[in-house]
C-alpha positions as CSV (number, residue, x, y, z in Angstrom):
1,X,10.0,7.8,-15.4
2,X,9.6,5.0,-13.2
3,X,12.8,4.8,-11.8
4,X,13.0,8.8,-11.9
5,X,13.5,10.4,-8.5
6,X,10.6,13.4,-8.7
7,X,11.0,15.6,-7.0
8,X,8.1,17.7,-7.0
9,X,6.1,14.5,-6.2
10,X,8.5,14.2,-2.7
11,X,7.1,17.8,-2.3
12,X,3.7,16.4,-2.7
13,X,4.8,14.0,-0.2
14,X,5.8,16.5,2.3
15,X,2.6,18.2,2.2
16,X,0.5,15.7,2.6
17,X,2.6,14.8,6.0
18,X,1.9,18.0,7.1
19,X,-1.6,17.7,6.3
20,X,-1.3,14.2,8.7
21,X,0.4,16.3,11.1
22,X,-2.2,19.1,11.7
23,X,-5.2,16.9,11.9
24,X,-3.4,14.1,14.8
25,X,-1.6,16.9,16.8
26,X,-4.1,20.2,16.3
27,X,-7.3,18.9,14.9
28,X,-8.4,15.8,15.0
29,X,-11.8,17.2,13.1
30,X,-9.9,18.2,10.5
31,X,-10.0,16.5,6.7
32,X,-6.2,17.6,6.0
33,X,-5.1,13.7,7.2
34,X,-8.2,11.9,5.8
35,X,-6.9,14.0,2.2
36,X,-3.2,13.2,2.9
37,X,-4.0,9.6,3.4
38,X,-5.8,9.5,0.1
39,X,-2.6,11.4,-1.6
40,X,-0.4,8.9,-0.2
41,X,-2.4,5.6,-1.9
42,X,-2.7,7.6,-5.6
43,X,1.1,8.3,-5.5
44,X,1.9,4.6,-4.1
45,X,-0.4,3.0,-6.9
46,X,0.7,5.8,-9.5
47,X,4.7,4.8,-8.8
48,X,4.4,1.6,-8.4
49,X,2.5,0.5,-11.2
50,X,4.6,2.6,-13.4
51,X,7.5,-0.1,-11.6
52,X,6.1,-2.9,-12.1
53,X,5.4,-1.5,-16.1
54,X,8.9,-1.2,-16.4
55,X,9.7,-5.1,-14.6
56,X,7.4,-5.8,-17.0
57,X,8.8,-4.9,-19.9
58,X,12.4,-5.7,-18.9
59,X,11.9,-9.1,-16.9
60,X,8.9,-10.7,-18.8
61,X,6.0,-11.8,-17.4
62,X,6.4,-14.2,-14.5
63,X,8.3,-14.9,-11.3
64,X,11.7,-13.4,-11.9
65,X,9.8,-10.0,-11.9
66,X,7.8,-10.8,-9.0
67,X,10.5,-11.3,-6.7
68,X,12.5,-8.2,-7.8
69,X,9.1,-6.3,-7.1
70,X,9.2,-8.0,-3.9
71,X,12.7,-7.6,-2.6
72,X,12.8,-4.0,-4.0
73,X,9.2,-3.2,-1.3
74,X,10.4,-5.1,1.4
75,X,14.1,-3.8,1.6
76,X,12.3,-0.3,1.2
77,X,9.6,-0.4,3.9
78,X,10.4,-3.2,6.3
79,X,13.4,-2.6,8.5
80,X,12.2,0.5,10.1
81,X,8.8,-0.9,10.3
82,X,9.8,-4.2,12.0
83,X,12.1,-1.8,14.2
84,X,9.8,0.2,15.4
85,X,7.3,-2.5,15.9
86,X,9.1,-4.7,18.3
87,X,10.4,-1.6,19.9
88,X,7.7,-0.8,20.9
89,X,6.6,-4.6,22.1
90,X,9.3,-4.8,24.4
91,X,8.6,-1.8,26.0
92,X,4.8,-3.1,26.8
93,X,3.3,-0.9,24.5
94,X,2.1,-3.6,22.0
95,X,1.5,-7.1,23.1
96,X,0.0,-10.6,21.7
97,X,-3.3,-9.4,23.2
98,X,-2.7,-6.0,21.5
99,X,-3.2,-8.0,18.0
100,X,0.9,-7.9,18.0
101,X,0.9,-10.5,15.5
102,X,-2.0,-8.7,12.9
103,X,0.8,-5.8,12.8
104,X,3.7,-8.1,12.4
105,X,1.9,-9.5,9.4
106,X,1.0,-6.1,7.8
107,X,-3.3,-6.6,9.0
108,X,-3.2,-3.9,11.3
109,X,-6.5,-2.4,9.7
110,X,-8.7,-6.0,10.0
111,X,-7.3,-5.8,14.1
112,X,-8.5,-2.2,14.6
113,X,-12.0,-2.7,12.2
114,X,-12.7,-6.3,14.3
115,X,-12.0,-4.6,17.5
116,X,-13.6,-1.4,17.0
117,X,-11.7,0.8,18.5
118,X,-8.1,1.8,18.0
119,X,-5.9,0.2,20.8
120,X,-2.8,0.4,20.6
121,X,-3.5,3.5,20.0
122,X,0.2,4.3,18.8
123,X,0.2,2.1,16.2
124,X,-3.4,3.5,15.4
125,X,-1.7,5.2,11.6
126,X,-0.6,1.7,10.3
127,X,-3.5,0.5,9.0
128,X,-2.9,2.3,6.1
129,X,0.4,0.4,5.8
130,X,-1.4,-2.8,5.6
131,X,-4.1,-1.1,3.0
132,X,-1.0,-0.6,1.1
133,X,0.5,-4.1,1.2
134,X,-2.7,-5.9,0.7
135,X,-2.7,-4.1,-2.4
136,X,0.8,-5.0,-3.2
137,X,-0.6,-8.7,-2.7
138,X,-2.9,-8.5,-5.5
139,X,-1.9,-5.5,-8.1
140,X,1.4,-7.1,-9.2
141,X,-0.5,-10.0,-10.0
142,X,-2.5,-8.1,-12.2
143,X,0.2,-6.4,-13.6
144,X,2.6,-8.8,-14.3
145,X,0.4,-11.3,-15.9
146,X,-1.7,-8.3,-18.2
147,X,-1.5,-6.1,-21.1
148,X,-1.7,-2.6,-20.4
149,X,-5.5,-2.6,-21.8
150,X,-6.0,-5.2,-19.2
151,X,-4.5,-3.5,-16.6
152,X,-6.3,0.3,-17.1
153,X,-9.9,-2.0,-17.3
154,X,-8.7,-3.4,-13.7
155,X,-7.6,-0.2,-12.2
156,X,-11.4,1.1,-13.4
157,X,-13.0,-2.2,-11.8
158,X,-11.2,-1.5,-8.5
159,X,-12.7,2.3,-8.5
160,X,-16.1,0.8,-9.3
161,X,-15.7,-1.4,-6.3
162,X,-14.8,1.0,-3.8
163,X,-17.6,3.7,-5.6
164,X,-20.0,0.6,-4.9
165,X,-18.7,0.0,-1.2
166,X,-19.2,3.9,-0.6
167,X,-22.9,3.9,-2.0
168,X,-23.5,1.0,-0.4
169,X,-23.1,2.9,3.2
170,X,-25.0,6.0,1.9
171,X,-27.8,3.6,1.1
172,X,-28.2,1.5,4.7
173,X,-26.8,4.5,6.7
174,X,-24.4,2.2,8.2
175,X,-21.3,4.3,8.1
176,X,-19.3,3.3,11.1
177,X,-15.8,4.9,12.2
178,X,-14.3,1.6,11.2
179,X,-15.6,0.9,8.2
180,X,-13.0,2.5,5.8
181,X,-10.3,-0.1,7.5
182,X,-11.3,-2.4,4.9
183,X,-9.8,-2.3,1.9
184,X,-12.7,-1.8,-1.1
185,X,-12.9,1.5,0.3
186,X,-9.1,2.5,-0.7
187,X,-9.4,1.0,-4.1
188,X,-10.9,3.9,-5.4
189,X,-8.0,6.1,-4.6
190,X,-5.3,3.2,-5.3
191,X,-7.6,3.0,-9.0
192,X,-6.6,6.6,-9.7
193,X,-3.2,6.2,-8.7
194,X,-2.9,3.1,-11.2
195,X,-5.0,4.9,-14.5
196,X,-2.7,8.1,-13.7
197,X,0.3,6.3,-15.0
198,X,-1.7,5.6,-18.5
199,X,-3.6,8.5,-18.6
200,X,-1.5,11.3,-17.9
201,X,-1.1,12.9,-20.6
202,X,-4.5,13.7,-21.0
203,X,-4.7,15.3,-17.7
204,X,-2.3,17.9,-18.2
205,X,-3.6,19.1,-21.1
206,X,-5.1,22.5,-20.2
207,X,-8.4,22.1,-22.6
208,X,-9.1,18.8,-20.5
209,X,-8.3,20.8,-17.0
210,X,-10.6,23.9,-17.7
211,X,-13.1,21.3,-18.3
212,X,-12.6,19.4,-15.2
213,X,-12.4,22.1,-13.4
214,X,-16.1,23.3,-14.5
215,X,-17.2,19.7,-14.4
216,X,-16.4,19.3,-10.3
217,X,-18.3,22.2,-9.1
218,X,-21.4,20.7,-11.2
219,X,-21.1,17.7,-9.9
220,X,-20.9,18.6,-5.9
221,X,-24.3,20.7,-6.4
222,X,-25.6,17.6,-8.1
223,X,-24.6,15.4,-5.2
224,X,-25.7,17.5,-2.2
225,X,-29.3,17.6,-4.0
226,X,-29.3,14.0,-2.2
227,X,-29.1,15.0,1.2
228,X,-32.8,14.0,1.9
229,X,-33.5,10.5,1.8
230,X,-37.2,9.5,2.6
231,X,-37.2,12.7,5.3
232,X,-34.2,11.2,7.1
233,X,-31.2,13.6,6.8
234,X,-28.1,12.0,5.3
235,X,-25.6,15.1,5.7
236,X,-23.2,13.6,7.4
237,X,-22.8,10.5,5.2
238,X,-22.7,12.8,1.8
239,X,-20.4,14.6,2.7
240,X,-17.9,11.9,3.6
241,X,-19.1,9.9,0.4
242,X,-17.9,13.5,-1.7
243,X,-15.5,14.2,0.3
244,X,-13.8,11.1,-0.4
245,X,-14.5,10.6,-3.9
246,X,-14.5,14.5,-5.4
247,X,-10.9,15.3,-4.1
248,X,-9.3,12.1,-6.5
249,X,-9.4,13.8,-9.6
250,X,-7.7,17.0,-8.7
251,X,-5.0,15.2,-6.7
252,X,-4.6,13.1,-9.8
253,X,-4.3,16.4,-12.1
254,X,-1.6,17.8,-9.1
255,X,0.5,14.5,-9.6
256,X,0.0,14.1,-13.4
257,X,1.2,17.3,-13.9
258,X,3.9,17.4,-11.3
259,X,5.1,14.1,-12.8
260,X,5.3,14.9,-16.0
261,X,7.3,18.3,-15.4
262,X,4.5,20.7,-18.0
263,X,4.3,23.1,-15.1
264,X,8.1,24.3,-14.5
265,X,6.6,27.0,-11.6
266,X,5.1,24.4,-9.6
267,X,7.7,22.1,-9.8
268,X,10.2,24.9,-8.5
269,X,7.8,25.3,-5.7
270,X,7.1,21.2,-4.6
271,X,10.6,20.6,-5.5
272,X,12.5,22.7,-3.4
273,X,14.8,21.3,-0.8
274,X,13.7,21.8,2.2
275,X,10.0,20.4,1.2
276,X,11.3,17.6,-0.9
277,X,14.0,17.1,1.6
278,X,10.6,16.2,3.7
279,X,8.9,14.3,1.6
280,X,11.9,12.3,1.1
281,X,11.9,11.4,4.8
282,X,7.8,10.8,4.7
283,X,7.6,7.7,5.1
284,X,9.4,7.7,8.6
285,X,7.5,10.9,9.5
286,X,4.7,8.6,9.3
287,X,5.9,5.8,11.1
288,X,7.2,7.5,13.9
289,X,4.5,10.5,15.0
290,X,2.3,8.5,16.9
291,X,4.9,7.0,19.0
292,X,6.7,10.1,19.0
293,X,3.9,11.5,20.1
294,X,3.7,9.2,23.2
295,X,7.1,9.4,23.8
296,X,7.0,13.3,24.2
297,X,3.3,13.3,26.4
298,X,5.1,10.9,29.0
299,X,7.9,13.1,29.3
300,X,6.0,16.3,29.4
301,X,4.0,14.9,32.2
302,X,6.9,13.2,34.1
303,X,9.7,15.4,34.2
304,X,7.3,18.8,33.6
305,X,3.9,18.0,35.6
306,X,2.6,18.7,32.2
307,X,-0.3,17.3,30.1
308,X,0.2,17.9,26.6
309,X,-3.0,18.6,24.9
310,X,-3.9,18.7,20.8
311,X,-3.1,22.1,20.0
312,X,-0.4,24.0,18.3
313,X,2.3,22.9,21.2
314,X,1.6,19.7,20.5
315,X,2.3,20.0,17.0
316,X,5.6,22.0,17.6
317,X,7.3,20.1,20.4
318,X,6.3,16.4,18.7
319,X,6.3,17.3,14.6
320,X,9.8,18.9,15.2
321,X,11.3,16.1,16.9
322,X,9.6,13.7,14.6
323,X,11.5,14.9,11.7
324,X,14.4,15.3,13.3
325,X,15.0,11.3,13.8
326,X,13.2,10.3,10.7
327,X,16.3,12.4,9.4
328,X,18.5,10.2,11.0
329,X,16.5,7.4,10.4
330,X,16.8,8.0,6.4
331,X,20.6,8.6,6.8
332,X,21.5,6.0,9.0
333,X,18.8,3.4,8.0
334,X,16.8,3.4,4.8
335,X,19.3,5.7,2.8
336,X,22.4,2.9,3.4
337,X,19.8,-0.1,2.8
338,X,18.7,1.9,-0.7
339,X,22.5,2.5,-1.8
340,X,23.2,-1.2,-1.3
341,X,20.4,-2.0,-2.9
342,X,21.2,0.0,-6.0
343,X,24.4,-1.5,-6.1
344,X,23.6,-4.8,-5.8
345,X,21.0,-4.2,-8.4
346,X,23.9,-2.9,-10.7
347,X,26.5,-5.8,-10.3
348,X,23.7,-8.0,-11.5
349,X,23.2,-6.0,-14.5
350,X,27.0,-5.9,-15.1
351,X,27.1,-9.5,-14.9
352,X,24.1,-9.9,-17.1
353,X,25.8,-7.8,-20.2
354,X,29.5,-9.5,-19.1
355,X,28.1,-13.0,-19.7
């Protein structure tokens, strides 16, 4: 399954772009991105632990699995990203004093949560990318070097950590726009992504949904019964805390179920063309909407005399042209880069079994 194109999972993909879409180009109130985010980590963690399973059982434990792991992420998510950022340094847009070097090195979250604020702002969406390799860092470690028991006990420890972190805020109050830069606060979602993999079965069963799905409701009501803490009203703090903790376990159902194919109407519907076709070309959607999005503002106000404001313009006129080159950055790029990679990855197979 791991090494399984989904397709209803690309669809998944798609929507959650969408979701990123709405909330930087319409509304930047909006949960849709905060979600989306959260839906990219749990698929990340979910496929790639389901990987490194497989290296695992194929390779061994130790180094020779590491590497492929290694070679397989970079080849998959560097060259566009090292592209883009340097394109954008010798423009002027990023510099040294921009923390040029933090992005370079994939710690784009610890520049924007030590500066407080979110300049440059176009590269303002990749400190999830660095959430992501950070984790990378540490979970094929774990992986690699662990039973499966091991592993699931981990993946619980790092949701613990991140439920602690969360509290922790509700607690003291402090709840600062930066604070979820820092890692603990994506394990929780990265957890789920990782006991998904192990667990899935039992998620899709419907006994185990009906009960989940009567479970949730219970426990928001339960939750929002803490909104007053000695007088002082907390509202704003819950409902972040639930909002990004309550959402994991039906986005794990969606991608358990999507994953393992049980639903055969849904995965018609996330794995049609033009939506996995999207969620396909995600990852570049991503990449590119914020400088996109700059790109298209300077040219609306230069050549036009006009200022492009959030709204539904804004999301046509930079979302459409967004796609439209991270299409031809998946077919001229990453889709090349993936075929040689495949091949290479098959002549060393063929020389394995020859010798």
């Amino acid at each position: 399954m791991a090494e399984e194109r989904i397709r209803g999972l690309d669809g998944i993909r798609a929507i959650a772009i969408l979701g990123v879409f709405y909330t930087h180009f319409v509304d930047g109130d909006s949960l849709l991105g905060d979600l989306a985010v959260r839906a990219f980590f749990i698929l990340s963690s979910f496929l790639i632990t389901g990987n490194l399973i497989a290296l695992r059982d194929s390779e061994g434990f130790g180094f020779a699995a590491l590497r492929v792991f290694y070679a397989r992420r970079a080849l998959r998510l560097l060259p566009i990203y090292y592209a883009m950022v340097l394109a954008l340094a010798a423009i002027g847009l990023v510099t040294f004093r921009d923390g040029l070097f933090y992005h370079l090195a994939f710690l784009s979250n610890v520049w924007f949560a030590m500066g407080k604020n979110w300049n440059p702002w176009v590269l303002a969406h990749t400190w999830t990318l660095s959430v992501e390799w950070q984790f990378y860092l540490l979970w094929p470690l774990v992986v690699l070097n662990c039973t499966n028991r091991s592993v699931t006990l981990a993946a619980s420890g790092a949701i613990a950590i991140a439920l602690a972190f969360w509290l922790g805020c509700y607690v003291t109050g402090y709840y600062p726009e930066n604070v979820v830069l820092w890692p603990p606060f994506s394990l929780d979602a990265l957890g789920v992504g990782a006991l998904i993999f192990f667990f899935s079965a039992m998620l899709v069963r419907p006994s185990q949904t009906r009960l989940i799905a009567a479970i949730l409701p219970a426990a928001l009501w339960g939750a929002l019964q803490l909104i007053e803490t000695d007088g002082r009203p907390q509202l704003p703090v819950v409902v972040d805390f639930l909002l990004q903790i309550l959402p994991l376990l039906p986005l794990a159902i969606l991608i358990a179920i999507t994953a393992s194919g049980t639903s055969p109407i849904l995965s018609r519907i996330l794995g049609a063309r033009p939506l996995a076709y999207l969620g396909r070309i995600s990852y570049g959607c991503y990449l590119y909407h914020f400088p996109m999005l700059w790109l298209i503002t300077e040219m609306m106000w230069r050549v036009f005399d006009y200022p492009l404001k959030r709204g539904i313009i804004q999301l046509v006129v930079v979302a459409i042209p967004t796609i439209a080159f991270s299409a031809l950055s998946w077919e001229l790029i990453e889709r090349p880069i993936q075929k040689w990679r495949t091949g290479s990855r098959q002549k060393v197979a063929q020389t394995k079994f020859t010798a």
